[in-house]
N, C-alpha and C positions, 0 to 999 in steps of 0.2 A: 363409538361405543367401545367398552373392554369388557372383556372376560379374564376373571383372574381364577386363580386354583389355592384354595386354603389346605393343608393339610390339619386331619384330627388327630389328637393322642385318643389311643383307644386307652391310656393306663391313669386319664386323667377323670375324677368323680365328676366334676362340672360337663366333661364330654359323654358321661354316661347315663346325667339325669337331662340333660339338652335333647338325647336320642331319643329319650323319653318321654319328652315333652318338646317337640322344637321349637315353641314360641321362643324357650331361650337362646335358640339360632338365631329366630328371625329377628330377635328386639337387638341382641349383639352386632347385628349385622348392620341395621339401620343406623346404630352410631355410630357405624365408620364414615359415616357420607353426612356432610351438613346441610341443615335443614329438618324438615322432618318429613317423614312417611317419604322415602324414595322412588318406594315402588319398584325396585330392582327384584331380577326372574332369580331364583338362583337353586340350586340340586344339589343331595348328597350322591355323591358316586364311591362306590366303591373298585380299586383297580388293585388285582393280587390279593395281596394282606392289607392293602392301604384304605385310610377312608379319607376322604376329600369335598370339599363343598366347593360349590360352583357357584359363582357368581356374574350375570350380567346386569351392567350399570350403564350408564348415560356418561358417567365423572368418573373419573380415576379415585379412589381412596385408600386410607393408610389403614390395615386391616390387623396393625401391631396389635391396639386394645384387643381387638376377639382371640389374636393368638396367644395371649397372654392366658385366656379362660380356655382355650378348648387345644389347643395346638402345641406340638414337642416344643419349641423354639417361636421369640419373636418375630421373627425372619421365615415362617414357615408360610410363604406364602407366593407367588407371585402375578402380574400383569400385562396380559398383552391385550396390545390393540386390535380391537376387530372390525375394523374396516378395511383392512388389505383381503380379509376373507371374504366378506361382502360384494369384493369388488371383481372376484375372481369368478365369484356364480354364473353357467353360462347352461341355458337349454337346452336340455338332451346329454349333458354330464350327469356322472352316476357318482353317488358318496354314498360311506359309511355313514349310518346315523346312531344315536341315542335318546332315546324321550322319556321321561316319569311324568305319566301323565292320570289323568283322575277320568276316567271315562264314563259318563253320564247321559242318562237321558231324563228327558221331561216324563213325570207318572200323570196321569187325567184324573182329577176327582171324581167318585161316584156322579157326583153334584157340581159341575161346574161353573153351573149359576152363582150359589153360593158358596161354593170351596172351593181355596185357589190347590192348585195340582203342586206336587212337590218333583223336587231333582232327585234321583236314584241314583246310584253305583250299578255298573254293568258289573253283578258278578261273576259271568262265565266266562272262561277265555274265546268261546265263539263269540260270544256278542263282544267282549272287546277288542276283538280283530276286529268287528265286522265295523267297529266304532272307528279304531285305528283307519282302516279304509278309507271311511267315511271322509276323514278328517284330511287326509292326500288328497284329496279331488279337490277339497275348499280351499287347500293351501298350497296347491302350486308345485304339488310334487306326484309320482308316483310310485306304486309299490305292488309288485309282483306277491302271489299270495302266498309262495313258498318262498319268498324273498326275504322275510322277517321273523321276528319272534320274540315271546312277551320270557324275559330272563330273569323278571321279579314280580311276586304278589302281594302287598299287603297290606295291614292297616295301618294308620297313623293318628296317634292322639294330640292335639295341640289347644289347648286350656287361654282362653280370651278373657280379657279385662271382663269381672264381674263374676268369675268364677261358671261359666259356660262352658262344658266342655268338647270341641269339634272332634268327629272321627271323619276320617277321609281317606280314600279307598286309593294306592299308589300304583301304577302298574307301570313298570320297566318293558320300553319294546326299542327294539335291537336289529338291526340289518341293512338291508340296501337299496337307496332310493333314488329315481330321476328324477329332475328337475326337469317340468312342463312349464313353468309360467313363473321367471325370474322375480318381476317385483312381487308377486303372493307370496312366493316364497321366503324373500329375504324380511318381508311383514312375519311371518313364520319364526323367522328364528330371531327378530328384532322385538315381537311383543310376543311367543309361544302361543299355546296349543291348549285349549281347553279350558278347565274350570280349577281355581284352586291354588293360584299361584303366589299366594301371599302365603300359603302353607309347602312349598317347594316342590309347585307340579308345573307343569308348562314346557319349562326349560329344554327347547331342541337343539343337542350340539352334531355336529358333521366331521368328520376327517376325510383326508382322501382312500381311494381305494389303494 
């Protein structure tokens, strides 16, 4: 697999109504890769003054076209392989993390004979810890409760074939976490975390401490 890092012009209009709407990210993004619907995880990150997109894919791709609509430079981009990371993973090792993730639970209908139940947005930051949590135990890692912390809240609009248009709830959590159970884990950062990932949520990156 690879992870590459695209940088954005914040000075450019097409980077401005993309923020706005990301479908025009994610339709940009999928021509870079042949075939169709890739299905690659990928995240905006913001570092300093910088803003950047994140992308993991299956295939290496030439990411010139999207730099040419959102990016300072053709060349504003680049690719490393991420299997030397993968293979580094070991139980009971502690890394820095990053997540944007959409944190949800199932609502019950009144009636759920005849009404199907709907998916929520955990609005409070309690419940989205409590979700975060949640989500460590099933994948193969752990997280101290003062170990973390949510560093973005918001909403995101993205407008689907048909004129439909999704809001979806983002939440940025940030800290440090051990690895209990190697292959969940690396399932974790190989298909992400949660709901919403064709709208730029899922995506778990790591550094070292």
């Amino acid at each position: 697999m690879y992870l590459s890092r695209i940088q954005l012009s914040l000075t450019e209009r097409s980077t401005m109504k993309a923020l706005a709407d990301l479908k025009y990210f994610h339709e940009a993004l999928d021509n870079c890769f042949p075939g169709e619907r890739p299905g690659n995880m990928w995240r905006i990150d913001k570092l300093k003054e910088n803003l950047y997109i994140l992308v993991l894919s299956e295939e290496k791709a030439d990411f010139s076209p999207f730099c040419r609509l959102f990016s300072p430079s053709e060349n504003s981009w680049e690719t490393r392989d991420y299997d030397p990371l993968l293979g580094r993973l070991r139980n009971g090792s502690t890394w820095r993390f990053r997540l944007s993730a959409n944190p949800t639970y199932y609502a019950k209908a009144k009636d759920p004979i005849t009404v199907r139940g709907k998916v929520r947005a955990h609005k409070t930051t309690e419940h989205q810890r409590e979700w975060m949590i949640k989500q460590s135990q099933k994948n193969g890692f752990q997280l101290a409760a003062e170990g973390f912390e949510i560093t973005e809240n918001k909403w995101l609009r993205f407008h689907k074939s048909g004129g439909n248009v999704v809001t979806i709830l983002s939440v940025t959590y940030e800290g440090l976490l051990k690895i209990t159970d190697v292959e969940l884990f690396q399932k974790a950062l190989t298909n992400g975390i949660g709901r919403g990932k064709a709208y730029g949520m899922g995506l778990l990156t790591i550094m070292s401490v």
